[in-house]
C-alpha angles and dihedrals in degrees: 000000000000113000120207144172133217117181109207124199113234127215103215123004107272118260133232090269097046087052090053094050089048093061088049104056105026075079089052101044103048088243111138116196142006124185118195123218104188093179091068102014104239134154126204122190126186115208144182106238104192084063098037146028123219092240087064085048093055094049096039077061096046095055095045092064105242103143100236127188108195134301117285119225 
């Protein structure tokens, strides 16, 4: 298992429903762990990359509906 991280910029902060969302299908996906910072609206996921691209991260997310910007570096 290869662990990784991608921060994502938000748009707006998440609401009640996207973080919902967020906790059903992190399970699904084969995405850890997410961590929330509202005061910059960013968004971390940690992901297994032997399972999953980023790319797949990003448009898991995107489809989601959690308005995100780009990825952070």
């Amino acid at each position: 298992m290869t662990l990784l991280e991608a921060k994502f910029e938000l748009q707006s902060p998440l609401t009640h429903t996207q973080l919902r969302s967020l906790g059903e299908f992190a399970n699904t996906y084969g995405l850890r762990r997410f961590s929330i910072d509202d005061s910059k609206l960013q968004l971390s996921f940690e992901y297994d990359a032997s399972r999953l691209r980023e790319t797949q991260v990003t448009r898991v997310l995107g489809n989601a509906g959690i308005p995100i910007l780009r990825r952070v570096n």
